[in-house]
GUFITI-176981 format. One record per atom (N, C-alpha, C): residue in one letter; atom name; x, y, z. Coordinates in pm, 1 decimal. Example, Ala and Ser with C-alpha at 12.3 -4.5 7.8 and 13.67 -1.06 7.14 Angstrom:
<tigus>
TIGU   residuo   atomo          u          v          w
TIGU         A       N     1319.0     -569.0      780.0
TIGU         A      CA     1230.0     -450.0      780.0
TIGU         A       C     1320.0     -330.0      780.0
TIGU         S       N     1285.0     -225.0      708.0
TIGU         S      CA     1367.0     -106.0      714.0
TIGU         S       C     1290.0        3.0      787.0
</tigus>
This chain:
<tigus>
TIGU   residuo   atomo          u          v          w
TIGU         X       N    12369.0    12668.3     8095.4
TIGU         X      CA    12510.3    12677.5     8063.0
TIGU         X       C    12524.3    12751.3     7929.9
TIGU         X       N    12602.8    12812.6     7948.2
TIGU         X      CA    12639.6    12901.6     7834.0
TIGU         X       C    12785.8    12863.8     7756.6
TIGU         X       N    12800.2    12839.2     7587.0
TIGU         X      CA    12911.4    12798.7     7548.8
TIGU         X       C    12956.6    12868.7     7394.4
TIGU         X       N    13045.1    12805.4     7411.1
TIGU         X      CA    13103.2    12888.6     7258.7
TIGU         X       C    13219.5    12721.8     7263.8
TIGU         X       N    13153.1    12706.2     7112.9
TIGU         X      CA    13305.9    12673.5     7011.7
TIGU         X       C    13322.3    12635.3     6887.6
TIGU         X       N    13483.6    12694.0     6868.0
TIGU         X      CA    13468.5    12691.4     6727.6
TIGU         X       C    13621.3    12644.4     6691.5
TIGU         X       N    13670.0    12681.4     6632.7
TIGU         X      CA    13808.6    12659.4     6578.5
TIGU         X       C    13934.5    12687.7     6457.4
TIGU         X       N    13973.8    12725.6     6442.2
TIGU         X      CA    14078.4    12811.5     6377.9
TIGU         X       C    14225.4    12714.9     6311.8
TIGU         X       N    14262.5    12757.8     6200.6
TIGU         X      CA    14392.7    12676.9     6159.9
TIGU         X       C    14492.9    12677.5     6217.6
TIGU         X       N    14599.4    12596.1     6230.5
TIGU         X      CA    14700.3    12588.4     6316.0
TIGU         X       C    14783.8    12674.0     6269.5
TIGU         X       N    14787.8    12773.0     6307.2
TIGU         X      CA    14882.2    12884.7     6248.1
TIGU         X       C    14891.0    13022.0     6369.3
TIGU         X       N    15052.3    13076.1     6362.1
TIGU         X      CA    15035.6    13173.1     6470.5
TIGU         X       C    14901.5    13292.0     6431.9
TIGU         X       N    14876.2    13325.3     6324.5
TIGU         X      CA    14755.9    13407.0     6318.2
TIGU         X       C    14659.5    13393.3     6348.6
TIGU         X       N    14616.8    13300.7     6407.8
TIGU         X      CA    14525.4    13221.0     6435.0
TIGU         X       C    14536.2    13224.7     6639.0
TIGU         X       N    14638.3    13302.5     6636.8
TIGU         X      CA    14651.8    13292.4     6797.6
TIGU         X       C    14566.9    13389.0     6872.8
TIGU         X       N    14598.5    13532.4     6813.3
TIGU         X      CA    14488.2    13673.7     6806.1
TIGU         X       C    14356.8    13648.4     6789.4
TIGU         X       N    14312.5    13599.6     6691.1
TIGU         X      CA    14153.7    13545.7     6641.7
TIGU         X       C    14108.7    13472.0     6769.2
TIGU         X       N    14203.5    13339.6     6821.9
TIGU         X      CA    14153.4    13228.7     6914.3
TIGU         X       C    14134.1    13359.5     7095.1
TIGU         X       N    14251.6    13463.8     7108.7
TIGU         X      CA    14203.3    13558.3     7206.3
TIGU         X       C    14104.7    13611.3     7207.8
TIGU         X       N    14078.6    13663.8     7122.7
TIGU         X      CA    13972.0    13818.1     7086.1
TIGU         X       C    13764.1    13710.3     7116.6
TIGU         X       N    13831.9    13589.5     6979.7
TIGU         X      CA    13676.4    13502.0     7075.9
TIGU         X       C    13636.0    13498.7     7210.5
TIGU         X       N    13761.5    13412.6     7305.8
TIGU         X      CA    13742.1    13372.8     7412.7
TIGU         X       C    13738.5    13481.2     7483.7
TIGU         X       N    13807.6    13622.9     7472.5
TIGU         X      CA    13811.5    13774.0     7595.1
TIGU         X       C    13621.4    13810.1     7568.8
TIGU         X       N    13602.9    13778.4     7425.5
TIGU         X      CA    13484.4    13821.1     7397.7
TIGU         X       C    13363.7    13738.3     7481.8
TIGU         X       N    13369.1    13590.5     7501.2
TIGU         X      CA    13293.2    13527.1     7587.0
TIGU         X       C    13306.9    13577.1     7713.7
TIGU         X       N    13424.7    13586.6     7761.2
TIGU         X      CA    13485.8    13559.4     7909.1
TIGU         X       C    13397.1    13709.7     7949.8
TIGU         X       N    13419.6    13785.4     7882.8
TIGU         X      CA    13341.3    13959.2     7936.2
TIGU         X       C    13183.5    13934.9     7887.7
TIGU         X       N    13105.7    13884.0     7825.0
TIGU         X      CA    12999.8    13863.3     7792.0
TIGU         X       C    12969.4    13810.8     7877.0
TIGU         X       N    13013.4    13728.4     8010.2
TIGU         X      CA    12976.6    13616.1     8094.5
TIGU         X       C    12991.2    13696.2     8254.0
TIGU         X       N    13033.0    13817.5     8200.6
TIGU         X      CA    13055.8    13901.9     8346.7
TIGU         X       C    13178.5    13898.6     8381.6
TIGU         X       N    13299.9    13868.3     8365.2
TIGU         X      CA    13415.3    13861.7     8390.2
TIGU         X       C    13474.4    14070.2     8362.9
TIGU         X       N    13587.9    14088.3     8482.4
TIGU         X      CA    13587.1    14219.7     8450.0
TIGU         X       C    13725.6    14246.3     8395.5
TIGU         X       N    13748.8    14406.6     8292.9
TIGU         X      CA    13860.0    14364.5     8246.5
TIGU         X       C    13976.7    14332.9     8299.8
TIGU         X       N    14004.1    14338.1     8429.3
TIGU         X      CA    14143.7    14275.8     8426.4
TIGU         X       C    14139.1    14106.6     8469.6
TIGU         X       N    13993.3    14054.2     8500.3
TIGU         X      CA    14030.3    13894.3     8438.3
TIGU         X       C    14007.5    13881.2     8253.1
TIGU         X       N    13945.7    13927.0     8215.8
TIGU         X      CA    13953.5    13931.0     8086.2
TIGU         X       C    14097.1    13922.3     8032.8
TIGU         X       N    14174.3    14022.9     8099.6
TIGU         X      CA    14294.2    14042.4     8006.3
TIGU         X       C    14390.7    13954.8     8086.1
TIGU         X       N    14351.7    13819.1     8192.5
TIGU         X      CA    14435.5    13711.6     8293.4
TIGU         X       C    14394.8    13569.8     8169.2
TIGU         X       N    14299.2    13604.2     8162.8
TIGU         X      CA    14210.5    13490.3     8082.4
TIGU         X       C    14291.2    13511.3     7941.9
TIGU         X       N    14268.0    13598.1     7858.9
TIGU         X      CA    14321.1    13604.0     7718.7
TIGU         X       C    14466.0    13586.8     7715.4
TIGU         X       N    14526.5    13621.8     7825.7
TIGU         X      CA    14675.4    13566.7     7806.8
TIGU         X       C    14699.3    13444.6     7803.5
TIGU         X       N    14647.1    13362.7     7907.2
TIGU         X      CA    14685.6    13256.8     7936.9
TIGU         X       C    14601.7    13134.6     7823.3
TIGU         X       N    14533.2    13211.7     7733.6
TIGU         X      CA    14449.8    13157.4     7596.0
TIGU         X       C    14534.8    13159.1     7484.7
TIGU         X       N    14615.3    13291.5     7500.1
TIGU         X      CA    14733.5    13317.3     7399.3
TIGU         X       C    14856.1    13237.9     7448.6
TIGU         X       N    14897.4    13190.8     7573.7
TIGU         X      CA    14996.0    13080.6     7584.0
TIGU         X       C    14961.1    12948.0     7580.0
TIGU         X       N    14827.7    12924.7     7502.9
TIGU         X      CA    14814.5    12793.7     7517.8
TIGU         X       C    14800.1    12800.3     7379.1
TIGU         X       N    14771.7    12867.3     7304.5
TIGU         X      CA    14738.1    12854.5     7115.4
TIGU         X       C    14868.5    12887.5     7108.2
TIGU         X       N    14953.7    12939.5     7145.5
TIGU         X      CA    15061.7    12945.7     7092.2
TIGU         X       C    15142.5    12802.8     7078.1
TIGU         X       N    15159.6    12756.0     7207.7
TIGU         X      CA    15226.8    12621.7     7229.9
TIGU         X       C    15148.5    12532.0     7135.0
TIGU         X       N    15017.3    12535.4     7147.2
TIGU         X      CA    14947.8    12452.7     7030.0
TIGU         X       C    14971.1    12452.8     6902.0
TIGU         X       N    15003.1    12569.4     6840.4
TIGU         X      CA    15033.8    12592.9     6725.8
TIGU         X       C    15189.3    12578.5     6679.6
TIGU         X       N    15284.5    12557.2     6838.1
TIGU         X      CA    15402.8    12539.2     6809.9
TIGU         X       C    15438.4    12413.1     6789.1
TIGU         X       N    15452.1    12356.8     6944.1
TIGU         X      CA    15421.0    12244.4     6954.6
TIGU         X       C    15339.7    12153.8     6888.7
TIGU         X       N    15206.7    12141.8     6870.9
TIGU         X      CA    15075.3    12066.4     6817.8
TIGU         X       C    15055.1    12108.1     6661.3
TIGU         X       N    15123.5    12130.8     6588.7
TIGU         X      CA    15087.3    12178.8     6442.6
TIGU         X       C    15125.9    12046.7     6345.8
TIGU         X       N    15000.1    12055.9     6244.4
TIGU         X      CA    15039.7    11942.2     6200.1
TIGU         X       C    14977.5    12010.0     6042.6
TIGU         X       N    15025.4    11924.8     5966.2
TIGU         X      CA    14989.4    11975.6     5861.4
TIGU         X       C    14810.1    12015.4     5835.1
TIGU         X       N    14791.9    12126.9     5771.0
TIGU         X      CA    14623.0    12100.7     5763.4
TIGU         X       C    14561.0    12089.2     5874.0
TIGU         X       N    14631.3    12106.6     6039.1
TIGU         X      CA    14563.7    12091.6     6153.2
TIGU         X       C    14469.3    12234.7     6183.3
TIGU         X       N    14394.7    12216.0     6312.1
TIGU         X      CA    14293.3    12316.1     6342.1
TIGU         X       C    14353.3    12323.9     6517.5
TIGU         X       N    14311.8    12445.5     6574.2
TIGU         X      CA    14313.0    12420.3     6719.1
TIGU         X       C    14145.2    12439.2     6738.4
TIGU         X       N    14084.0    12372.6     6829.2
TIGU         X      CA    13929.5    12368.1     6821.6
TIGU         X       C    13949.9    12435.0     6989.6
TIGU         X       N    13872.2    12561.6     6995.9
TIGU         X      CA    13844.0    12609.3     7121.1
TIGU         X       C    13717.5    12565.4     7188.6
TIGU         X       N    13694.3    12545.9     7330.5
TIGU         X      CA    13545.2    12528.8     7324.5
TIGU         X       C    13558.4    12573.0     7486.7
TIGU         X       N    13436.7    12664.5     7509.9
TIGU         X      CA    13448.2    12720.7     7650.7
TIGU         X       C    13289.6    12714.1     7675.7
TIGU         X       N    13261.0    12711.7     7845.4
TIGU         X      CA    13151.6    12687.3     7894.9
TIGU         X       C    13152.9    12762.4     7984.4
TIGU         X       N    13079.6    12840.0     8056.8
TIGU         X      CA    13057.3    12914.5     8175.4
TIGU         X       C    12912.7    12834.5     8201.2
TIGU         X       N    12905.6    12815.6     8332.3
TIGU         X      CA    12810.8    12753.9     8460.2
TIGU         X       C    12893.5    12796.6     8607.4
TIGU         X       N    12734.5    12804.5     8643.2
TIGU         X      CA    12787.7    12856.5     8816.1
TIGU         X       C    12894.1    12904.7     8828.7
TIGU         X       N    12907.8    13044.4     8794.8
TIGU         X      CA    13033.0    13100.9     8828.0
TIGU         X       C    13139.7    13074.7     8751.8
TIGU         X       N    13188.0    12941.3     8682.5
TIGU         X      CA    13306.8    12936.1     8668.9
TIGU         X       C    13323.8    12931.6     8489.7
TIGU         X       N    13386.9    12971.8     8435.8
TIGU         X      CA    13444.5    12970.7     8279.9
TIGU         X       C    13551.9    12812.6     8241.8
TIGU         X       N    13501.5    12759.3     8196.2
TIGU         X      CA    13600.3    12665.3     8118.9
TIGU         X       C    13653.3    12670.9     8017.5
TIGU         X       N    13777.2    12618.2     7988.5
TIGU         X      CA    13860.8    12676.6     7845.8
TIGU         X       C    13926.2    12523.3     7797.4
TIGU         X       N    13897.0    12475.0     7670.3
TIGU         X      CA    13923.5    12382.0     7664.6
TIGU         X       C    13995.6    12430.0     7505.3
TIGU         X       N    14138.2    12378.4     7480.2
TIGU         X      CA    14217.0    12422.5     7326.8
TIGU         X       C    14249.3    12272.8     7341.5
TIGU         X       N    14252.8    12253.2     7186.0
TIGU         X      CA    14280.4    12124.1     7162.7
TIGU         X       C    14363.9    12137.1     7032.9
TIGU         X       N    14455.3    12029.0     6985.3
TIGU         X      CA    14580.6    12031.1     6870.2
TIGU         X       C    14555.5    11906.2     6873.3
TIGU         X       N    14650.2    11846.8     6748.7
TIGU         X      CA    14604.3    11737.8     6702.9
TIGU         X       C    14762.4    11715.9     6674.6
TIGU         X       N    14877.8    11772.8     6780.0
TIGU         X      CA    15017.8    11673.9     6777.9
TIGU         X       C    15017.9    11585.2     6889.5
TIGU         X       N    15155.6    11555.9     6873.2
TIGU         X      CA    15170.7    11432.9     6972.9
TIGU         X       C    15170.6    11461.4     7092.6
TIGU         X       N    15190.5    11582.0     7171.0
TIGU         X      CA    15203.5    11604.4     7314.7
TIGU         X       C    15323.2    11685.4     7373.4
TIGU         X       N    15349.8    11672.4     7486.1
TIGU         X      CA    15481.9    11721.0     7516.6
TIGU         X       C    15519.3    11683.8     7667.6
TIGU         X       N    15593.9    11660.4     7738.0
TIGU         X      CA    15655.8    11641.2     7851.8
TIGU         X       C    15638.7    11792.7     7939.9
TIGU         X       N    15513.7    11767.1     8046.7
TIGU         X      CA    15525.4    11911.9     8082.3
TIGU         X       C    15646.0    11940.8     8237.0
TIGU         X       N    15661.7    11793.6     8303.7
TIGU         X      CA    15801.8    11839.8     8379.9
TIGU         X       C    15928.1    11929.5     8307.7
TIGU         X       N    15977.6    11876.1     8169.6
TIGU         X      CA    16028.7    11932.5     8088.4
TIGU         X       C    16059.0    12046.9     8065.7
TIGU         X       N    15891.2    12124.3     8049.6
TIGU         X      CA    15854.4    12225.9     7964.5
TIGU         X       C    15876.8    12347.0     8062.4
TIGU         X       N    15844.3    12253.8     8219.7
TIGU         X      CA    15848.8    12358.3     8342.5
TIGU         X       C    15973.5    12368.6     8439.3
TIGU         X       N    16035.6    12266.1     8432.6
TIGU         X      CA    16112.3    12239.2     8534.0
TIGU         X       C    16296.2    12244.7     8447.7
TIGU         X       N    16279.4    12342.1     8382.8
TIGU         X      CA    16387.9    12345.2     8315.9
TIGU         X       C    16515.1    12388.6     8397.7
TIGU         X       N    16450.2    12482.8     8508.7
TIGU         X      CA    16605.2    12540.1     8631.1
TIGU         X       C    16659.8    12673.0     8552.3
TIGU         X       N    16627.3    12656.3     8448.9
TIGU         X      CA    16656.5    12827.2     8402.4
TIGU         X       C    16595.6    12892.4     8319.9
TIGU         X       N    16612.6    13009.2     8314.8
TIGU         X      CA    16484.4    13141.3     8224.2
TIGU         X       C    16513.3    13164.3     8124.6
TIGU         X       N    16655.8    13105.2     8058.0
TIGU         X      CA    16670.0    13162.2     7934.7
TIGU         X       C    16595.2    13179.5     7794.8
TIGU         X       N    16512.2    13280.3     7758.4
TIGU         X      CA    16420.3    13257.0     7643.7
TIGU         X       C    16309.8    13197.8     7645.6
TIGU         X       N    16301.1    13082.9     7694.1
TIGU         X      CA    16169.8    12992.2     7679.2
TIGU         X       C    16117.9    12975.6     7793.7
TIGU         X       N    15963.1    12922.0     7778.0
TIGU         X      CA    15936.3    12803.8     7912.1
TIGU         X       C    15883.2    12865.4     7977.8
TIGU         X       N    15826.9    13004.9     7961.9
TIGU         X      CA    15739.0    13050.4     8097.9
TIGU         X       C    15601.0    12999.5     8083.3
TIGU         X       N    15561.3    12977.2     7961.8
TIGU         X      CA    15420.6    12968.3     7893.9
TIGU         X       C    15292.0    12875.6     7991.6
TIGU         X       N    15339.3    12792.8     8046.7
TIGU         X      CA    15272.8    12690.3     8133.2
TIGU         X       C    15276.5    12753.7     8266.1
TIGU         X       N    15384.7    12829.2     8352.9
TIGU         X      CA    15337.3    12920.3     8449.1
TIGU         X       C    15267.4    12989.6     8438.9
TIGU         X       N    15272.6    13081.2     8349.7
TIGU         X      CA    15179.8    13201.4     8362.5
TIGU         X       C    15066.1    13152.3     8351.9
TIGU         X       N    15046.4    13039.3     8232.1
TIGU         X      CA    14858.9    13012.8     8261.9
TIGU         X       C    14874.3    12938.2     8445.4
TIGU         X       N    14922.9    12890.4     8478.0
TIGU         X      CA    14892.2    12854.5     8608.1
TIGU         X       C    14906.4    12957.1     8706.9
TIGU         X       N    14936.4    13076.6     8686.1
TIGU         X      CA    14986.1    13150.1     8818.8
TIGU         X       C    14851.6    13230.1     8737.6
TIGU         X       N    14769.6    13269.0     8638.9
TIGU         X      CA    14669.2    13326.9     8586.2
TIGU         X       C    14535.1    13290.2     8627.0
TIGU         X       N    14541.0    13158.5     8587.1
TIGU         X      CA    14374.0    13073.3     8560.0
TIGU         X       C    14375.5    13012.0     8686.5
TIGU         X       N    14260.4    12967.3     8795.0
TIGU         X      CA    14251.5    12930.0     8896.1
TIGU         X       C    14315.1    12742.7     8878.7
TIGU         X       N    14276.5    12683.7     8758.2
TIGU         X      CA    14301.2    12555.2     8757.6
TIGU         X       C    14362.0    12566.2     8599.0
TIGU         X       N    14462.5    12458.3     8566.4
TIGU         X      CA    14454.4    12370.3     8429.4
TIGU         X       C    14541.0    12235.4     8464.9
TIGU         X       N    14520.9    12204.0     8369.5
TIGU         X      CA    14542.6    12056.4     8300.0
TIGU         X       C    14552.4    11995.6     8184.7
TIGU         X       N    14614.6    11952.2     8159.1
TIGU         X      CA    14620.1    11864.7     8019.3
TIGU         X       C    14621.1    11723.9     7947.8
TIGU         X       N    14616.0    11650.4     7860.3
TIGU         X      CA    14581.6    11533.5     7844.8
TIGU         X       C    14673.0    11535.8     7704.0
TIGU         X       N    14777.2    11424.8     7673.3
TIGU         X      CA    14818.5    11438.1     7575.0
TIGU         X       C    14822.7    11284.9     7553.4
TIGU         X       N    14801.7    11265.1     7409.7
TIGU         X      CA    14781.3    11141.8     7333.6
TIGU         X       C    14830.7    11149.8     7179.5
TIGU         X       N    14912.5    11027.4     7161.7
TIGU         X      CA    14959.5    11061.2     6991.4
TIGU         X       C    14856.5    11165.5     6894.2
TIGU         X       N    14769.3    11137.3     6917.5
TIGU         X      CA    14673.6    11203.5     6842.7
TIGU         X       C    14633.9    11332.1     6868.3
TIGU         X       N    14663.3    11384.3     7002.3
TIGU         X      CA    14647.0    11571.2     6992.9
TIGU         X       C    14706.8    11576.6     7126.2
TIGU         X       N    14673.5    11666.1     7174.9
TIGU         X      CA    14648.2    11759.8     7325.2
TIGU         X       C    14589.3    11853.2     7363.3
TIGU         X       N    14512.0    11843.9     7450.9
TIGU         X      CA    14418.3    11942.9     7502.7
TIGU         X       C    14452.2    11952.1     7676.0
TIGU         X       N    14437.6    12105.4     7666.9
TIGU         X      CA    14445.2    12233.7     7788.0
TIGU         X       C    14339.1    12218.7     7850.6
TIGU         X       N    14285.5    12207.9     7993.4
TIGU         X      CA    14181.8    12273.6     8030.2
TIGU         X       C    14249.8    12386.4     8104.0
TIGU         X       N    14118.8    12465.3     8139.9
TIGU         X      CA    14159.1    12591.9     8199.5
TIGU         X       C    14058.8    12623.1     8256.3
TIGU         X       N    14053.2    12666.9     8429.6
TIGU         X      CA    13886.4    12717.7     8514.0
TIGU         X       C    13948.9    12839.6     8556.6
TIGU         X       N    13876.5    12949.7     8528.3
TIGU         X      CA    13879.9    13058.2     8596.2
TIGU         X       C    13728.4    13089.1     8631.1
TIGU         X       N    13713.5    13118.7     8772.7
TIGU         X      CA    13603.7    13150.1     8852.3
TIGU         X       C    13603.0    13296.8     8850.8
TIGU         X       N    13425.3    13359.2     8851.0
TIGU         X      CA    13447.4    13508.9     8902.5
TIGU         X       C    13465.7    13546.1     9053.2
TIGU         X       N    13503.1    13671.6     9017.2
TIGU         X      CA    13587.8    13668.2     9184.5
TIGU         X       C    13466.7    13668.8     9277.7
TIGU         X       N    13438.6    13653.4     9429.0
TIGU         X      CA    13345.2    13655.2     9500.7
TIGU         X       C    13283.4    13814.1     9522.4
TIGU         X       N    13171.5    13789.0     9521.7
TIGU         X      CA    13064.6    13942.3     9557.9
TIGU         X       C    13009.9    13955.6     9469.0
TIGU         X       N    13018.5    13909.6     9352.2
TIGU         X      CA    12949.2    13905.7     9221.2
TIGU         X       C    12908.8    13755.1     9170.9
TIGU         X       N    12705.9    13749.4     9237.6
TIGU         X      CA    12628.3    13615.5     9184.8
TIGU         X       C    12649.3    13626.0     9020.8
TIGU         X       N    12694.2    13483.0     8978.1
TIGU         X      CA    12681.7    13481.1     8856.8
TIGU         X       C    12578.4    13492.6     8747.1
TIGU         X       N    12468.0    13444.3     8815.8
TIGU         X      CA    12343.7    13485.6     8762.8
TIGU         X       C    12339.9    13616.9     8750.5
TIGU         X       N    12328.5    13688.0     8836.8
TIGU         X      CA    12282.4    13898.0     8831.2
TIGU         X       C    12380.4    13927.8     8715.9
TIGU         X       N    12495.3    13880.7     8765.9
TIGU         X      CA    12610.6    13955.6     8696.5
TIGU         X       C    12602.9    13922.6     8518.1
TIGU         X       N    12575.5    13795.1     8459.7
TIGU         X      CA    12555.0    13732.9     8365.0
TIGU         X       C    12432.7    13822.0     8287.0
TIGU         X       N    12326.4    13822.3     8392.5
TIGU         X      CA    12216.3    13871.7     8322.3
TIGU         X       C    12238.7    14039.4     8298.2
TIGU         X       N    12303.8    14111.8     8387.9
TIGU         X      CA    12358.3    14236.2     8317.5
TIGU         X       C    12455.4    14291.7     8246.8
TIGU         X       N    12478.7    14141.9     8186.5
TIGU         X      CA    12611.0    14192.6     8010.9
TIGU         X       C    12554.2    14095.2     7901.4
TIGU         X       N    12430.7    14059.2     7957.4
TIGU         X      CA    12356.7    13969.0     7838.5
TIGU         X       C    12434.8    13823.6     7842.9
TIGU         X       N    12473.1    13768.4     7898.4
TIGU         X      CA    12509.2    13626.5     7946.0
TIGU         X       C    12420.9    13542.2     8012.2
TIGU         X       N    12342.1    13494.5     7935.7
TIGU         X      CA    12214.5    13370.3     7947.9
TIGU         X       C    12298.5    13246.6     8018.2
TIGU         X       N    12305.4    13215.0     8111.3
TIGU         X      CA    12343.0    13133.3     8212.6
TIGU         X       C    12311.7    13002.0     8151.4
TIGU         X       N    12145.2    13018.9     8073.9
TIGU         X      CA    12068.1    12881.9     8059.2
TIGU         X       C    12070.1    12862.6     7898.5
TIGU         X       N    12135.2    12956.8     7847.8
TIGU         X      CA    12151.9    12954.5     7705.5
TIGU         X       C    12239.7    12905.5     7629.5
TIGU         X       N    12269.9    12856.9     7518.4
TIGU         X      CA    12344.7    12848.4     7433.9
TIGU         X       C    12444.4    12981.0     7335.1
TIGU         X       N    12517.4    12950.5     7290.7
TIGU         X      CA    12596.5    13044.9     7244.0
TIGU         X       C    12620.2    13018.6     7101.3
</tigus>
């Protein structure tokens, strides 16, 4: 298994930095650019909300991603209280806000979230597409399957 993580201050500048890591794993792992650039969006609507939503004074968002067998995991974590995601989604209209939780779902094959006074954390699975073994593919962009990051 191959991983990366690290983590960044709760701040929108900090949203670019938290992309550019994870596009940088996600293509290191064999992913091609246009999941790269499905993946980094839906990384940038989740640090964003984190940093909107989840900001706390002196807080961090801690990224941490894993690729095994094929699939990439994306895990962002904040350290606010949470949020109501019927709410966030089921608003009935487009004005301005609120797409942020579709698009990672109509993007990333799976997510989910877990919210507790104490933070919230995203998961996120995007798989590579079929015809490409993850192993071959891994081992020809330098993505150690069995390695650490």
């Amino acid at each position: 298994m191959t991983t990366l993580r690290t983590r960044f201050p709760s701040a929108y500048e900090s949203v670019a930095k938290a992309r550019r890591a994870v596009g940088t794993f996600a293509h290191d792992c064999g992913f091609s650019a246009p999941e790269v650039s499905d993946i980094v969006l839906a990384v940038g609507e989740a640090c964003s909300n984190a940093v909107e939503h989840g900001h706390t004074p002196g807080g961090f968002l801690t990224i941490s991603c894993s690729f095994e067998a094929g699939v990439l995991s994306i895990e962002i974590a904040d350290g606010g209280a949470g949020f109501d995601e019927r709410a966030a989604i089921d608003t009935g209209d487009w004005v301005g806000r609120g797409r942020g939780i579709r698009i990672m779902r109509a993007l990333m094959d799976a997510i989910s979230h877990r919210s507790t006074p104490s933070g919230t954390t995203v998961v996120m699975e995007k798989r590579l597409l079929t015809g490409r073994g993850a192993e071959a593919r891994s081992e020809s962009v330098g993505c150690d399957p069995g390695g650490a990051r």
